[in-house]
MMTF fields as JSON, N, C-alpha, C and O atoms, coordinates in Angstrom:
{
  "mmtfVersion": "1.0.0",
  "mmtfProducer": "UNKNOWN",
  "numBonds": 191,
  "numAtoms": 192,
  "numGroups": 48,
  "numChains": 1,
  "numModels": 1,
  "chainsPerModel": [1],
  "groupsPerChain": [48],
  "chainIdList": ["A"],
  "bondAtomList": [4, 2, 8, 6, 12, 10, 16, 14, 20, 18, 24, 22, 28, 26, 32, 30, 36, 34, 40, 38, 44, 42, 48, 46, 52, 50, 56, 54, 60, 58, 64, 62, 68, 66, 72, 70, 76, 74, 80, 78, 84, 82, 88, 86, 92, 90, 96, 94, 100, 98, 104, 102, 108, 106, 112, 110, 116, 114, 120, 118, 124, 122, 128, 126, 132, 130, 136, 134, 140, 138, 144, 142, 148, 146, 152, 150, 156, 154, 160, 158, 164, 162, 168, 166, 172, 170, 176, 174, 180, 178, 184, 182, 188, 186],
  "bondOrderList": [1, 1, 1, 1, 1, 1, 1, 1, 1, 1, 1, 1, 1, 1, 1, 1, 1, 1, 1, 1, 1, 1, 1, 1, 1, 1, 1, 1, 1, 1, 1, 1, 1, 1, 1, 1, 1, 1, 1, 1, 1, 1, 1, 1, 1, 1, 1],
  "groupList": [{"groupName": "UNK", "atomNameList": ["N", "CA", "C", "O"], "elementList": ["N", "C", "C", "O"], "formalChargeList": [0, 0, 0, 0], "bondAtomList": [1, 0, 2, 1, 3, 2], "bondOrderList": [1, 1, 2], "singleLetterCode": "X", "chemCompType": "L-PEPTIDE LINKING"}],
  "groupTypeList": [0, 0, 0, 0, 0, 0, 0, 0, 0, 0, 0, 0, 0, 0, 0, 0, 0, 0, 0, 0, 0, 0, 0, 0, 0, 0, 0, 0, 0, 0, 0, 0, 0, 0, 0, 0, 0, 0, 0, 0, 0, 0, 0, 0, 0, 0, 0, 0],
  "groupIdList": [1, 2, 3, 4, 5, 6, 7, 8, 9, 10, 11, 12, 13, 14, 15, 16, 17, 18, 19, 20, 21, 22, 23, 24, 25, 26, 27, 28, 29, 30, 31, 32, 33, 34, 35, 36, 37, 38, 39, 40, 41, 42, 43, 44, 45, 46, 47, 48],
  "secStructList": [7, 7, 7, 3, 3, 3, 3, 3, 7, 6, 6, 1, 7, 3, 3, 3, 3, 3, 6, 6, 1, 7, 1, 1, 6, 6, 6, 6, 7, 7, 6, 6, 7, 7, 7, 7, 7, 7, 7, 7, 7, 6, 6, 7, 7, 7, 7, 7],
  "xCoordList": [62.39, 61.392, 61.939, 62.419, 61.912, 62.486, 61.189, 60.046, 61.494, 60.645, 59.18, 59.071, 58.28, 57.065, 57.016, 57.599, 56.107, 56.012, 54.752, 54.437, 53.638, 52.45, 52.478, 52.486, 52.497, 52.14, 51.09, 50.54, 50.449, 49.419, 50.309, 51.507, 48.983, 49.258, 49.109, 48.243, 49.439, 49.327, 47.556, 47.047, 46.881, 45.201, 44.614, 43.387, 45.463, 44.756, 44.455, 43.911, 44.923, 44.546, 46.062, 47.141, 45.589, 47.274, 47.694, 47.196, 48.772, 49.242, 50.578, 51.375, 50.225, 51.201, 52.534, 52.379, 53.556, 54.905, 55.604, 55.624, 56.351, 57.242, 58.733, 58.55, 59.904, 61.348, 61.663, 62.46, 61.33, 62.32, 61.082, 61.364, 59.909, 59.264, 57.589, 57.486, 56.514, 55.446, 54.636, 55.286, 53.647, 52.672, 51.596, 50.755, 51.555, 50.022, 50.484, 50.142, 51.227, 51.372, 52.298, 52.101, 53.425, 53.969, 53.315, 53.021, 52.815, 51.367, 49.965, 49.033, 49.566, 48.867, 47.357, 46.44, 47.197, 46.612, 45.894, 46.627, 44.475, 43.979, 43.324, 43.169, 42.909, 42.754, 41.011, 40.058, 40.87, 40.021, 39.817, 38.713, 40.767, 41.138, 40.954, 41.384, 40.223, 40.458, 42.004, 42.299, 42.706, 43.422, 44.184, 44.318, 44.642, 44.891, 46.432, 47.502, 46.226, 47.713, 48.232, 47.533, 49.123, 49.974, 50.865, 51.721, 50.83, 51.859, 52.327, 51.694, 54.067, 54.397, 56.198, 57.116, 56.248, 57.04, 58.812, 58.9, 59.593, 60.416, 61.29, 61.044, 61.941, 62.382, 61.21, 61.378, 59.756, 58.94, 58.339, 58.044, 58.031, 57.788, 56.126, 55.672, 55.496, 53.925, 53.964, 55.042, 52.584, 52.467, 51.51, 50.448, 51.998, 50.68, 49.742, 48.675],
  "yCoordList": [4.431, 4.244, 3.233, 2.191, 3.421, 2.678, 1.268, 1.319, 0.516, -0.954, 0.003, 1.004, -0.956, -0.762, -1.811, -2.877, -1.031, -2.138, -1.869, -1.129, -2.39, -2.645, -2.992, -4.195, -2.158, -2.42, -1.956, -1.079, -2.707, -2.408, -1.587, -1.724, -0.119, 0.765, 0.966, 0.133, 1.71, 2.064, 1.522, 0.899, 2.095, 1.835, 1.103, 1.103, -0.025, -1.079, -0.925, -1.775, 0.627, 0.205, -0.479, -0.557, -0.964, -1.406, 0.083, 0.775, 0.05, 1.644, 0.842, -0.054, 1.928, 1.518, 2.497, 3.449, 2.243, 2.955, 2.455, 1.322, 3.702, 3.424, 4.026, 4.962, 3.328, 4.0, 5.136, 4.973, 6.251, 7.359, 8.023, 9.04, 7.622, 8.159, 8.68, 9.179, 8.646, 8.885, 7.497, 6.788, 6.964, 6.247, 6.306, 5.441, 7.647, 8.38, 8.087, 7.044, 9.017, 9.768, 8.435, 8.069, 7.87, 6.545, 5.8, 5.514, 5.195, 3.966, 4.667, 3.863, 6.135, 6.422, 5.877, 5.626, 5.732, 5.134, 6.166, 6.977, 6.138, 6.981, 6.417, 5.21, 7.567, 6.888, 6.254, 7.009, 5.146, 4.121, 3.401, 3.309, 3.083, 2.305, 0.958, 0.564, 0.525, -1.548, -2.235, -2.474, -2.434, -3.117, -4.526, -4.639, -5.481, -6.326, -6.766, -6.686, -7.19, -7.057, -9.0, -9.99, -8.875, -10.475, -10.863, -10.028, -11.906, -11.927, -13.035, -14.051, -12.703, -13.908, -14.452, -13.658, -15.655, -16.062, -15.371, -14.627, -15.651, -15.175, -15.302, -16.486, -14.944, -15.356, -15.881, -16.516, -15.831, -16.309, -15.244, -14.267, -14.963, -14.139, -14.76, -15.887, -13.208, -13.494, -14.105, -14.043, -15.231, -16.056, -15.088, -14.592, -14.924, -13.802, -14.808, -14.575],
  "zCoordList": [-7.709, -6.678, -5.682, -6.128, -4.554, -3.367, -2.902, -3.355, -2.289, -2.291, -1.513, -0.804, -2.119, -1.638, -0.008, 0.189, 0.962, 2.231, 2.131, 1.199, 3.065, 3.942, 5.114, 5.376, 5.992, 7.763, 8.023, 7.357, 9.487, 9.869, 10.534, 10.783, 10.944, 12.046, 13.244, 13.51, 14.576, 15.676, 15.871, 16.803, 14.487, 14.924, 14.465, 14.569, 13.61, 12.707, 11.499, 10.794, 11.037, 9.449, 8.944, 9.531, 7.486, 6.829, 5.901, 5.013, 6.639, 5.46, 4.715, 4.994, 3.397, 2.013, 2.42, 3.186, 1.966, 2.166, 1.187, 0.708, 0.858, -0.62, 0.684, 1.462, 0.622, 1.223, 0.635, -0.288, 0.824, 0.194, -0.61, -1.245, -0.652, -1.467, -1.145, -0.025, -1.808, -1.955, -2.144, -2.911, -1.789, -2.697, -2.456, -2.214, -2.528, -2.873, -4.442, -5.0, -5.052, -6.315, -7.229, -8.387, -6.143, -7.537, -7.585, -8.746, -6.806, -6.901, -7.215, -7.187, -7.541, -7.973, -7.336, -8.118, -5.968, -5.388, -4.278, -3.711, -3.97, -3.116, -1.672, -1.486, -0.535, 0.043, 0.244, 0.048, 0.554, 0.608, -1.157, -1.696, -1.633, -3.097, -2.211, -1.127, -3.073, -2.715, -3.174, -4.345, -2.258, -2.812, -2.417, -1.199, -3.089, -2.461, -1.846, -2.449, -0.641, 0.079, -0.399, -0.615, -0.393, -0.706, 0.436, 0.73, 1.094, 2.423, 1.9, 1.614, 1.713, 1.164, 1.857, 2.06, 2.043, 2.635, 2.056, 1.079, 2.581, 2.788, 1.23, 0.999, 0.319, -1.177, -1.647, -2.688, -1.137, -2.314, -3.421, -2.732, -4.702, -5.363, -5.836, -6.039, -5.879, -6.337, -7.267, -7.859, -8.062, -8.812, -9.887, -9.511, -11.124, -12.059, -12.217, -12.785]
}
């Protein structure tokens, strides 16, 4: 599976993107799912 991104779009929503792939079906994720976005500085990694 190629890196996951999140950009906002042309109309303001945030769309999910997998490189090379799907993430409808690898993230198993539909559309209007709650989910939460993480913006994180540059080499910083999420905290569990």
């Amino acid at each position: 599976m190629g890196e996951v991104a999140a950009l906002v779009g042309s109309h303001g929503w945030v769309e999910i993107a997998i490189n090379g792939g799907n993430a409808h079906s690898q993230l198993q994720i539909n559309l209007q799912d709650a989910l939460q976005v993480l913006f994180l500085e540059k080499n910083q990694t999420p905290e569990n």
